[in-house]
C-alpha positions as CSV (number, residue, x, y, z in Angstrom):
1,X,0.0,0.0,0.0
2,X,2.5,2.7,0.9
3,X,4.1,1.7,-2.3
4,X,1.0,2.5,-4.7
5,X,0.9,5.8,-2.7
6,X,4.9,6.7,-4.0
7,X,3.8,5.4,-7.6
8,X,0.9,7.7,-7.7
9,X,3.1,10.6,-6.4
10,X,5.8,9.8,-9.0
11,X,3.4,9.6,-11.5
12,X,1.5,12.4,-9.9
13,X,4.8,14.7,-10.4
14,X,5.9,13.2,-13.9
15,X,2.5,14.6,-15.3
16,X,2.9,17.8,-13.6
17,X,6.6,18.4,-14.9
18,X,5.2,17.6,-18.3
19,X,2.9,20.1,-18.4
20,X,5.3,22.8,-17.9
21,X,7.4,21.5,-20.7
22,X,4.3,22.0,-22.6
23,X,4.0,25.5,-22.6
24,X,5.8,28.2,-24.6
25,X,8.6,29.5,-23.8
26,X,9.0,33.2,-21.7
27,X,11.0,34.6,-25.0
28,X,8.5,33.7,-27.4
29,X,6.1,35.0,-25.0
30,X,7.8,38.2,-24.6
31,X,7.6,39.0,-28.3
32,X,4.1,38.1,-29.0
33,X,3.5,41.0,-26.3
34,X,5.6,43.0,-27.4
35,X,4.1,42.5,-31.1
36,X,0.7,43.0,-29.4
37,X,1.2,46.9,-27.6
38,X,3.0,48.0,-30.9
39,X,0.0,47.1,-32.4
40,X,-2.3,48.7,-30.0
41,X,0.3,52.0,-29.9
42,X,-0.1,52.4,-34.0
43,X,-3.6,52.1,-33.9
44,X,-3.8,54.6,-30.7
45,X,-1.8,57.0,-33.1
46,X,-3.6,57.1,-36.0
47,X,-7.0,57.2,-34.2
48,X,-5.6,60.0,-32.2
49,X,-4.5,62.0,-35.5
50,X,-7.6,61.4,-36.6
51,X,-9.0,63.5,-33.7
52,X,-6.5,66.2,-33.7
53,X,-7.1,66.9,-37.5
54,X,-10.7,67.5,-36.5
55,X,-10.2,69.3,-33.5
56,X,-7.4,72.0,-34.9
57,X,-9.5,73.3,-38.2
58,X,-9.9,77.0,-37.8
59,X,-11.1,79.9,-39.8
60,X,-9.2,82.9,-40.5
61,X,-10.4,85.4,-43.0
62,X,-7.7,88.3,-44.8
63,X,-8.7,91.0,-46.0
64,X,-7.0,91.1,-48.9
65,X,-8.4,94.9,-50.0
66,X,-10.3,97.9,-48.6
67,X,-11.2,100.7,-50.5
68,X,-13.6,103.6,-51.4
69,X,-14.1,103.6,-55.1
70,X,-15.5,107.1,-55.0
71,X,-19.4,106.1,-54.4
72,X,-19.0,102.5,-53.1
73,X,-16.7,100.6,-49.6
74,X,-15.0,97.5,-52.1
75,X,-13.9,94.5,-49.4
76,X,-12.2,92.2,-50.9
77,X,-11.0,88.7,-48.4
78,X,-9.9,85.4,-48.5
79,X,-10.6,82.5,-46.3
80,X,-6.6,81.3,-45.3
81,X,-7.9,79.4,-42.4
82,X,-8.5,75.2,-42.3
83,X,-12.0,75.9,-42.2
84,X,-15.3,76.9,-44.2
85,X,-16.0,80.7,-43.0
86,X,-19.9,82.0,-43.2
87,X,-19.9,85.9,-43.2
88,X,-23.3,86.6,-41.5
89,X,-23.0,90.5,-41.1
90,X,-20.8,93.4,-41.8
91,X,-20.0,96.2,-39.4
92,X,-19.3,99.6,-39.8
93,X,-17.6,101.7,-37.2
94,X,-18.7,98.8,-34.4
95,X,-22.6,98.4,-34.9
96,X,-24.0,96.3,-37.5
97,X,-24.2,98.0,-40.9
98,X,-25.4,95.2,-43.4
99,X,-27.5,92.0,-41.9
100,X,-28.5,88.8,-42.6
101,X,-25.9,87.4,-45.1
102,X,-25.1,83.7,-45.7
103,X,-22.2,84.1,-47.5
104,X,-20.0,80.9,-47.1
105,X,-16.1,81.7,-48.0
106,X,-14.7,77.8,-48.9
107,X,-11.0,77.5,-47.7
108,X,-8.9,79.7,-50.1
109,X,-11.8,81.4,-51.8
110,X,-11.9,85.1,-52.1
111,X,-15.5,87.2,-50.9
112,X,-16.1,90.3,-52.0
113,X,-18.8,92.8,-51.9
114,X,-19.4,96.6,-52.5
115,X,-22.1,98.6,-50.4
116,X,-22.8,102.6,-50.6
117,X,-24.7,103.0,-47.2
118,X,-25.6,100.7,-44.6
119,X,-29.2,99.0,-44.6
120,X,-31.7,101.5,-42.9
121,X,-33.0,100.2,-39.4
122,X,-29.1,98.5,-38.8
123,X,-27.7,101.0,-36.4
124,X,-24.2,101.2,-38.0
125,X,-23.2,104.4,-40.4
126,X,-20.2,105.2,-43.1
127,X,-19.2,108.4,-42.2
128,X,-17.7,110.5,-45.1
129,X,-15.5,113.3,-45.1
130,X,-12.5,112.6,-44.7
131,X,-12.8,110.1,-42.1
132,X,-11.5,106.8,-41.4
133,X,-14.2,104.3,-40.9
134,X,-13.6,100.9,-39.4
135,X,-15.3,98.4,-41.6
136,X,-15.4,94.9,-40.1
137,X,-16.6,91.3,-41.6
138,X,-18.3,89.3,-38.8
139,X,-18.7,85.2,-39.0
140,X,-21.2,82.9,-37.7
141,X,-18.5,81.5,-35.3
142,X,-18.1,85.0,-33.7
143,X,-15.1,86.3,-35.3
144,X,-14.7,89.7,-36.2
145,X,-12.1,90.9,-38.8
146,X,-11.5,94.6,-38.8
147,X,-9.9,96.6,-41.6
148,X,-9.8,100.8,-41.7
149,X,-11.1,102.5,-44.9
150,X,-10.2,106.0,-45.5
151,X,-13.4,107.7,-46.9
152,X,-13.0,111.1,-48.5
């Protein structure tokens, strides 16, 4: 009896050590993981850039031209920003001076417009006589690009 109970240890302990023989081996181990979290780091990175590209598009209008033609205020700009631009008013002299305009500026398109007076009821002016008015192109974002026109 005791010596069934040592054979069935010894056996016991021979499958046991055959098992670990079984297994892979810590190097080849090693590199799967390794393979693995480069994997994971790649694809981190190009969802991340993904993200950023979305997240870093901005608008920036420049006026390119400001004049007085003699009867008219000629603006002339150009969307240099990463991002569509929607002009929804101009302002003249810091109140609104021409309302209600949808124009959308694609990126490295040019707006222009011309405009006498501003619209009756819009609470902005173009003073004349030899004064400088501030004329200013206002987005739907909230941006506001000033430019000074000299009006004789």
């Amino acid at each position: 009896m005791v010596e069934e109970r040592i054979n069935y240890w010894i056996a016991r302990r021979l499958r046991v050590k055959g098992r670990k023989n079984s297994g892979i081996s810590p190097v080849v181990a090693t590199v799967i993981l390794v393979a693995v979290a480069i994997v994971i780091a790649i694809a981190v990175a190009f969802w991340a850039s993904g993200l950023v590209g979305v997240f870093t598009r901005f608008e920036k209008i420049e006026i390119v031209a400001a004049y007085w033609d003699g009867s008219n205020v000629v603006l002339i700009a150009r969307n240099t920003g990463s991002s569509i631009a929607v002009i929804d008013m101009i302002m003249a002299n810091g109140a609104p001076c021409i309302t209600g305009l949808a124009e959308t500026v694609s990126i490295g398109s040019t707006f222009s417009t011309q405009f006498a007076a501003c619209a009756a009821g819009a609470g902005g002016r173009i003073i004349t006589g030899g004064v400088t008015n501030e004329i200013a192109l206002h987005t739907t974002s909230g941006k506001t690009y000033p430019v000074a026109v000299l009006i004789p």
